[in-house]
DRENVEXGU-910289 format. One record per residue (C-alpha): residue number from 0; residue in one letter; y, x, z. Coordinates in nm, 4 decimals. Each point is the difference from the previous one (the first is absolute). Example, Ala and Ser with C-alpha at 12.3 -4.5 7.8 and 13.67 -1.06 7.14 Angstrom:
{pt 0,"A",{-0.4500,1.2300,0.7800}};
{pt 1,"S",{0.3440,0.1370,-0.0660}};
//
This chain:
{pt 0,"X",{2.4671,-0.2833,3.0775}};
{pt 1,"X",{0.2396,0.0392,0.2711}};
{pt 2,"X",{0.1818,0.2529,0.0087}};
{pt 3,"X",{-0.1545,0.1505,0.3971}};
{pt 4,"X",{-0.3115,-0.1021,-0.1610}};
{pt 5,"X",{-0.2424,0.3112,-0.0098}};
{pt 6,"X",{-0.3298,0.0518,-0.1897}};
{pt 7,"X",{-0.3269,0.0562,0.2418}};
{pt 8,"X",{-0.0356,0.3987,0.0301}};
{pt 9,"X",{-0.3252,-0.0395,-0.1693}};
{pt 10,"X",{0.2006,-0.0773,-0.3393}};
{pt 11,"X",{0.2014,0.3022,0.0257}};
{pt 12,"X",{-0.2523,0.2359,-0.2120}};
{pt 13,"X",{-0.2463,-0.0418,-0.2641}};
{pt 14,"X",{-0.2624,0.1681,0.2069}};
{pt 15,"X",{0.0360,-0.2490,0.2633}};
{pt 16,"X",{0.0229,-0.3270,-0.1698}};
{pt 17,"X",{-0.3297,-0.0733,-0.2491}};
{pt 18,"X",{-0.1629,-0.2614,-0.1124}};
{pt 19,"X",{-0.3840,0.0480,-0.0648}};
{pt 20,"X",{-0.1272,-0.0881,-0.4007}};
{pt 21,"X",{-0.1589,-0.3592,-0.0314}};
{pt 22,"X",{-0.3716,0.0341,0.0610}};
{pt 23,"X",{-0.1783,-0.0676,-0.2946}};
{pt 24,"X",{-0.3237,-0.1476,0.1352}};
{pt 25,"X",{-0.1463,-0.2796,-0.1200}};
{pt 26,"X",{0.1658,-0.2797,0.2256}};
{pt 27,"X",{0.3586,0.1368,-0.1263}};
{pt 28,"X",{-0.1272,0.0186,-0.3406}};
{pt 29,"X",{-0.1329,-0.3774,-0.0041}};
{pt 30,"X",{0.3152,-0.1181,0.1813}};
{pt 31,"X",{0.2139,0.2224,-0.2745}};
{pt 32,"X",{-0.1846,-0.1922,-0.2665}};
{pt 33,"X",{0.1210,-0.3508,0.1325}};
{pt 34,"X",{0.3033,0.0740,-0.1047}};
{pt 35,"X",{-0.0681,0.1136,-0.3758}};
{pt 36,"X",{0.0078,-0.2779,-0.2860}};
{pt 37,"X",{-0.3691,-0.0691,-0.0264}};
{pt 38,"X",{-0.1743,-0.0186,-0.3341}};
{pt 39,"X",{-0.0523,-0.2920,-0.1858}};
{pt 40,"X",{-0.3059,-0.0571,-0.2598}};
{pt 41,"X",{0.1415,0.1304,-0.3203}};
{pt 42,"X",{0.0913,0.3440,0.2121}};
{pt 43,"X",{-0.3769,0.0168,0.1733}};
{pt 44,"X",{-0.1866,-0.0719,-0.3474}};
{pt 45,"X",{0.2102,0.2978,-0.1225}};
{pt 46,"X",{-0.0596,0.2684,0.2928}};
{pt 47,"X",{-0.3983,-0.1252,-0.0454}};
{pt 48,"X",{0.0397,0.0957,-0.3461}};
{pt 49,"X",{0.1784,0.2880,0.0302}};
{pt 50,"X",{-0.2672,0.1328,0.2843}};
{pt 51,"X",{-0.3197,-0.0946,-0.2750}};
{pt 52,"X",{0.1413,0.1683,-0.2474}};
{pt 53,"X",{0.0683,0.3005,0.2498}};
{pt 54,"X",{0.3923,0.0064,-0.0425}};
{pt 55,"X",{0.2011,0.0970,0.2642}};
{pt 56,"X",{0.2265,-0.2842,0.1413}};
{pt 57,"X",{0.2723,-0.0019,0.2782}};
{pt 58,"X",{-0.0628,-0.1578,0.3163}};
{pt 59,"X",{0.0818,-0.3675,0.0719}};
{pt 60,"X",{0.2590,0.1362,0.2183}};
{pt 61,"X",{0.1769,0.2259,-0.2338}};
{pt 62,"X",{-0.0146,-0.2950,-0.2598}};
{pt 63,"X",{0.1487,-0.2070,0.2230}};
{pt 64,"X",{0.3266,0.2660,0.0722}};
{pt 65,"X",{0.0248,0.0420,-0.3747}};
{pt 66,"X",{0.0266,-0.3816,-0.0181}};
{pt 67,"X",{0.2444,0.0248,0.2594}};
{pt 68,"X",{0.2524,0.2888,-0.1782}};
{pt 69,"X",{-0.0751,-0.2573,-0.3385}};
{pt 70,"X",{0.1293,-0.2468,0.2330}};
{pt 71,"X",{0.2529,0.1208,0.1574}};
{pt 72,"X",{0.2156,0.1339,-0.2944}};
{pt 73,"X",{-0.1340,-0.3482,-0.1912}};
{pt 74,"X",{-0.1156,0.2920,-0.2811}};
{pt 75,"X",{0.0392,-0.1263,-0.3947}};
{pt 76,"X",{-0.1195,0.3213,-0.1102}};
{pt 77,"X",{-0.2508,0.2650,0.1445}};
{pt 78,"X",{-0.1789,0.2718,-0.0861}};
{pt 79,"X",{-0.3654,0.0915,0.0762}};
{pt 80,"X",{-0.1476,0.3396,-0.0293}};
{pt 81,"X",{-0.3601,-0.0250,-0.0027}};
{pt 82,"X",{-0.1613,-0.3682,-0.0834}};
{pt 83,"X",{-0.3244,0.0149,0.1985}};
{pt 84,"X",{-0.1809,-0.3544,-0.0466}};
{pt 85,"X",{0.3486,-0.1667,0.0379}};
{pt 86,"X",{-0.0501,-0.0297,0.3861}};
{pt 87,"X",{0.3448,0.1299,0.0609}};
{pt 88,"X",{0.1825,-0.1499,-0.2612}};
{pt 89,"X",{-0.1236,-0.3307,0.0951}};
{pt 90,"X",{0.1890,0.0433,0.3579}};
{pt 91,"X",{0.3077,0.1366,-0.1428}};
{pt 92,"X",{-0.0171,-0.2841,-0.2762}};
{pt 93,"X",{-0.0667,-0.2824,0.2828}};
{pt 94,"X",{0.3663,0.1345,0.1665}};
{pt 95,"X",{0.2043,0.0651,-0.2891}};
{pt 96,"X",{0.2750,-0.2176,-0.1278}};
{pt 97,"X",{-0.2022,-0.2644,-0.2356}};
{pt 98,"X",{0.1569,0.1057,-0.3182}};
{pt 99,"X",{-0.0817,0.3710,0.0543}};
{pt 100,"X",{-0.2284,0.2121,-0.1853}};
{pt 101,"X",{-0.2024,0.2693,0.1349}};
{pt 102,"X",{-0.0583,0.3517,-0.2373}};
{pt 103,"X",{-0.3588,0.1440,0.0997}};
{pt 104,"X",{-0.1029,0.3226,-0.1461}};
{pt 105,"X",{-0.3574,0.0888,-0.0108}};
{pt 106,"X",{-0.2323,0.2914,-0.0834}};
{pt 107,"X",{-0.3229,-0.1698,-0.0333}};
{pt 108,"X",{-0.0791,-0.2615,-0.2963}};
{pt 109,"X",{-0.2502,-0.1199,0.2172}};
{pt 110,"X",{0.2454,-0.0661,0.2997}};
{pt 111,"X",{0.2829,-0.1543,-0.2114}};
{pt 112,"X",{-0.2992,-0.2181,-0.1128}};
{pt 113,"X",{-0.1030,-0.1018,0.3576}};
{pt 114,"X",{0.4165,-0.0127,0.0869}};
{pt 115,"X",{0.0503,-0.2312,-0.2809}};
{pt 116,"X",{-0.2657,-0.2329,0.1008}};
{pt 117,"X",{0.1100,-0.0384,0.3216}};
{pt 118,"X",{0.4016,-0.0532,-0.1205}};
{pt 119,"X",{-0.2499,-0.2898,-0.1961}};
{pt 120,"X",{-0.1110,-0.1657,0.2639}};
{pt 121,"X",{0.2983,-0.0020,0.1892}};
{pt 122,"X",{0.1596,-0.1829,-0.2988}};
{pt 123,"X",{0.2639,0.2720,-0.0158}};
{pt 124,"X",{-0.1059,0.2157,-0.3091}};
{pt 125,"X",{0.3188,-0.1172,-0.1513}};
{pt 126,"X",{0.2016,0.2149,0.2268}};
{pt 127,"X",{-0.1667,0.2771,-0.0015}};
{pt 128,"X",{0.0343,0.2955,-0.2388}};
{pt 129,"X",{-0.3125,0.2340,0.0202}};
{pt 130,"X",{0.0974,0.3272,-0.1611}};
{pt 131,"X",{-0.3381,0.2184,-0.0627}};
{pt 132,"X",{0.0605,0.3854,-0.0026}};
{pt 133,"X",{0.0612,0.3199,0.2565}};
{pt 134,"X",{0.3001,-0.0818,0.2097}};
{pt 135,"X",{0.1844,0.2836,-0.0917}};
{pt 136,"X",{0.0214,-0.1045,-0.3550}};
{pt 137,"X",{0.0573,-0.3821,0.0419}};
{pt 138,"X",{0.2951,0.0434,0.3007}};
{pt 139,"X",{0.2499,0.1481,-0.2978}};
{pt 140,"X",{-0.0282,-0.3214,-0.1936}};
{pt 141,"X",{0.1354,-0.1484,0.2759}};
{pt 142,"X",{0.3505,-0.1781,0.0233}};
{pt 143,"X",{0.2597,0.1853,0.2500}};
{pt 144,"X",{0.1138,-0.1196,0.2832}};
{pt 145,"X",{-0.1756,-0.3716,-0.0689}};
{pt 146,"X",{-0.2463,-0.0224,0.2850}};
{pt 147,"X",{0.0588,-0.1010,0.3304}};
{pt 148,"X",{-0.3365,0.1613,0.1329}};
{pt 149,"X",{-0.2446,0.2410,-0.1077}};
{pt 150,"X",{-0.3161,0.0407,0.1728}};
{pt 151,"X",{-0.2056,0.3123,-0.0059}};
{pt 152,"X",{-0.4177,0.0330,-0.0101}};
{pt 153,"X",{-0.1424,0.1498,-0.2274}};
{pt 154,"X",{-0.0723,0.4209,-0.0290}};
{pt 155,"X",{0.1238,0.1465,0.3329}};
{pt 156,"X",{0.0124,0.3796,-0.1820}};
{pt 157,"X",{0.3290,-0.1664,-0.2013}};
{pt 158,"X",{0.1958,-0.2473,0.2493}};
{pt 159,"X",{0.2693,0.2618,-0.0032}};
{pt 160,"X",{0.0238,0.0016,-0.3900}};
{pt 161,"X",{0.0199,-0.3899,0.0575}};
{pt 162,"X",{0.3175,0.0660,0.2802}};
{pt 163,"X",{0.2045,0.0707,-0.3252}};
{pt 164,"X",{-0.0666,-0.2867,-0.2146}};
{pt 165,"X",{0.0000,-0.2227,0.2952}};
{pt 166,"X",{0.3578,0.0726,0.1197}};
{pt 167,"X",{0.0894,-0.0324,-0.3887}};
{pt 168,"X",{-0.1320,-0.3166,-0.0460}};
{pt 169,"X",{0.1084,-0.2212,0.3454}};
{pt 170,"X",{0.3046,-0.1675,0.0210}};
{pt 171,"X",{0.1828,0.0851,0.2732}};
{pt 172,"X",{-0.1154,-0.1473,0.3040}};
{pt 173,"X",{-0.3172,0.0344,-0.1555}};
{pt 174,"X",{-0.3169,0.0588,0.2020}};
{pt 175,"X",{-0.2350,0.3059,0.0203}};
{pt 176,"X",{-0.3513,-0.1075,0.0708}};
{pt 177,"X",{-0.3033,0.2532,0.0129}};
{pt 178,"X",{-0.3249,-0.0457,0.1439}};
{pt 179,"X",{-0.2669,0.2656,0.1550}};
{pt 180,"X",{0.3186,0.2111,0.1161}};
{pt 181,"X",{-0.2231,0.1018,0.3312}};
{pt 182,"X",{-0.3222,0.0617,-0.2593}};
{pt 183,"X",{-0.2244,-0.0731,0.3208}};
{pt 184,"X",{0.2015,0.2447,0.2467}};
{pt 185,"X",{-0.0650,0.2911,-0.2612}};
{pt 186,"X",{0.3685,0.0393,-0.0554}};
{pt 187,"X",{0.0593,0.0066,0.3609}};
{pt 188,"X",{-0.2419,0.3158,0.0147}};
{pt 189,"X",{0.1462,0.3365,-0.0545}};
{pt 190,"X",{-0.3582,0.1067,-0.0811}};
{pt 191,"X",{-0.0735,-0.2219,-0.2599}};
{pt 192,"X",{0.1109,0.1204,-0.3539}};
{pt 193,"X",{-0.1178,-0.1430,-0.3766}};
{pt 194,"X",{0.1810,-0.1124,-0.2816}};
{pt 195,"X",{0.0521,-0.3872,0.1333}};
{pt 196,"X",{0.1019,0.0979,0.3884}};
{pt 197,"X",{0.2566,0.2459,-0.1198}};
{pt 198,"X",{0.1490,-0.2246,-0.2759}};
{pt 199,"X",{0.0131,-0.2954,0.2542}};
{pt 200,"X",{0.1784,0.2799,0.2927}};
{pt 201,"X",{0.2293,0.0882,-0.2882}};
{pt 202,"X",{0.0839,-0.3421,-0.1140}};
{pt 203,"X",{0.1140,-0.1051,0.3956}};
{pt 204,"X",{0.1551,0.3278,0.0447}};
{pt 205,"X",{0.2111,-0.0956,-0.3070}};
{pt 206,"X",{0.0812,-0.3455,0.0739}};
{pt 207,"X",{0.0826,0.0530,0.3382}};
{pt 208,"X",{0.2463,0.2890,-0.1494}};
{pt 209,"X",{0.1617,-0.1730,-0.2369}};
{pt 210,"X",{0.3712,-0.1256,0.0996}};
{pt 211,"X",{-0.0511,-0.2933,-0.2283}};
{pt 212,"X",{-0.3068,-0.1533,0.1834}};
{pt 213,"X",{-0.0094,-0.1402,0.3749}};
{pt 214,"X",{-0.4024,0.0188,0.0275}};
{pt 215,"X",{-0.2265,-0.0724,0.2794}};
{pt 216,"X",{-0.4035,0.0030,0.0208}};
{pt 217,"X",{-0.1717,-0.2738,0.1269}};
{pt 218,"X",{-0.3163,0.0773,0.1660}};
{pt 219,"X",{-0.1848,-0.3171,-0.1839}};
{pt 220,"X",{-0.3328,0.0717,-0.1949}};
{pt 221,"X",{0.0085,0.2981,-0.1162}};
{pt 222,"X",{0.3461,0.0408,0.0289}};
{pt 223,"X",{0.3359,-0.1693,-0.1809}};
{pt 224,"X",{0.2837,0.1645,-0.0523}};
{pt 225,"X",{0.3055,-0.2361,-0.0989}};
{pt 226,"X",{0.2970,0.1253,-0.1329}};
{pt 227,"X",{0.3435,-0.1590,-0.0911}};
{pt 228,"X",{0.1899,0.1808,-0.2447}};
{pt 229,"X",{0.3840,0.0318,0.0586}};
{pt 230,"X",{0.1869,0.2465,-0.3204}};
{pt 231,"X",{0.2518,0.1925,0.1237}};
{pt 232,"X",{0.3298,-0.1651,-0.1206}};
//
């Protein structure tokens, strides 16, 4: 800029310069969706699964950003808190490195069972390893430091007991993923209080808060918050 160059007046404070939010009607919300990977077979056969069987499943869209963090660090190993029917771990298999191995940790039998069929059909059982238990117990057995993401969705009530063994086990430069962060504008509300809105409040709170974390939310599906972990030193 030169150096008699001068911003408008209207830039000068906060108050003056805003932008308005994105609408999200339905026009921006089909034109948003243009630009998400769509899904192919294999994914669609595993959402119609997942929805028969009555399992909660991410959106396409939030599939298709954990495909793109999967991607984008070209992940060998990743974590998965919270199987599902193996929607989600099919889009952060279908972007990671093709050598890597995804974790998944799963509550149900009878998810793991649905998971592990769709990992089947994919023709990508072999690098998967479904670990069947609470995720508080099966996290510990976990190597240090070995993962370069770990994605969050299972019991909202204990993402903050996850923060700990997350930051243990990524690498640095490690990723942070965690759906359901917004928990259907609930944590936004200051009126809304139960065991799964507070934990999720808590968990952001202490994410944002933490020196060793540069965190941001992204208002897709119900909410993403990414996180790259950077250790002091």
């Amino acid at each position: 800029m030169p150096a008699d160059a001068r911003l408008p007046e209207t830039w000068a404070t906060n108050s003056a310069w805003e932008i308005d939010p994105v609408s999200s009607d339905e026009q921006t919300a089909a034109y948003l969706h243009r630009f998400s990977e769509p899904e192919d077979e294999v994914l669609r056969a595993a959402r119609a699964r997942s929805e028969e069987a009555d399992i909660p499943a991410v959106p396409p869209e939030t599939g298709a950003v954990l495909r793109f963090f999967a991607r984008l660090l070209n992940a060998r190993h990743v974590v998965e808190v919270g199987s599902g029917g193996g929607y989600s771990g099919l889009w952060l298999l279908g972007g990671m490195d093709g050598r890597g191995s995804l974790t998944t940790i799963e509550l149900d039998p009878g998810n793991q069972s649905l998971a592990q069929q769709a990992f089947a059909a994919a023709r990508l059982g072999d690098r998967v390893r479904s670990m069947l238990g609470p995720a508080l117990t099966v996290l510990p057995k976990l190597a240090d430091g070995n993962y370069d993401i770990v994605f969050l969705d299972a019991v909202k009530a204990e993402y903050l007991s996850y923060l700990a063994h997350a930051k243990r086990l990524l690498r640095p430069g490690g990723v942070l993923l965690a759906d359901n962060v917004l928990w259907k504008g609930k944590v936004a509300d200051a009126t809304v209080s139960d065991d799964d809105t507070d934990g999720l409040r808590d968990f952001n709170d202490a994410v944002r808060d933490d020196p060793e974390f540069q965190a941001a939310i992204m208002p897709v599906g119900d909410g993403v918050l990414a996180a790259v972990y950077i250790p002091s030193g």
